[in-house]
N, C-alpha and C positions, 0 to 999 in steps of 0.2 A: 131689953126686948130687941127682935131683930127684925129686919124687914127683907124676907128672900123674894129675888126672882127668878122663875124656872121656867122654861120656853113655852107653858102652859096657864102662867098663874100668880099672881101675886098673894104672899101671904106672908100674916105676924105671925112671929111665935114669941112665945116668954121661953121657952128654953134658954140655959144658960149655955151657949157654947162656949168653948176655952178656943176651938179653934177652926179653922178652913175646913181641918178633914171634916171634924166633926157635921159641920152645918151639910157639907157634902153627902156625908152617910145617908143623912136624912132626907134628902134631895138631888136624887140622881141628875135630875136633866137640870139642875142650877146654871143662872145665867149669871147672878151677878148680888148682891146681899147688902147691908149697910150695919154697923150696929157692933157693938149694944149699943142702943137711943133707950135715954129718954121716956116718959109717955108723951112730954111736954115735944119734943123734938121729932116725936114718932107722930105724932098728930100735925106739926107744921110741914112734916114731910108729903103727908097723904095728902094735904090739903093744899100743896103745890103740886104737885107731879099728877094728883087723880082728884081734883076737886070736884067732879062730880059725881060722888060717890054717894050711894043711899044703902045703909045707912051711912052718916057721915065718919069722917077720919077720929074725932072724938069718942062718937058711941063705938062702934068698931074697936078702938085699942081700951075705952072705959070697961067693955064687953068681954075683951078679951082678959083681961088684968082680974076679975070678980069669976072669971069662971073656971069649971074644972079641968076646960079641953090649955093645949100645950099650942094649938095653932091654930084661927081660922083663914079662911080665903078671902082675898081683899076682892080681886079684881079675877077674871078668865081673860086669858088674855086672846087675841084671832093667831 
């Protein structure tokens, strides 16, 4: 799992990237990414950098990992 940053947005995806382009394609205005994590390492991540997140960094990537979608939005950023 990966965790992108794009000048608008924080979001997981399970997508399997191989590479930079790749994640790029997907995310024009990318700021900056981490990954692959983890669920265990994607969850310490959330829960240091945006600990106050509702719902939390667990349900969010447990949510994400059980469902059909490829990405949701963690955070909007200003």
């Amino acid at each position: 799992m990966f965790i992108v940053i794009t000048e608008k947005e924080v979001v997981l995806s399970k997508r399997d990237y191989q590479s930079f382009a790749e994640i790029r394609n997907d995310f024009y205005n990318l700021v900056s990414w981490q990954g692959p994590l983890s669920a265990e390492d994607l969850i310490t991540f959330l829960e240091t950098e945006y600990g106050d997140l509702a719902p939390s960094g667990t349900e969010l990537v447990e949510g994400l990992i059980h469902s059909e979608h490829f990405e949701i939005v963690v955070k909007t950023l200003n």
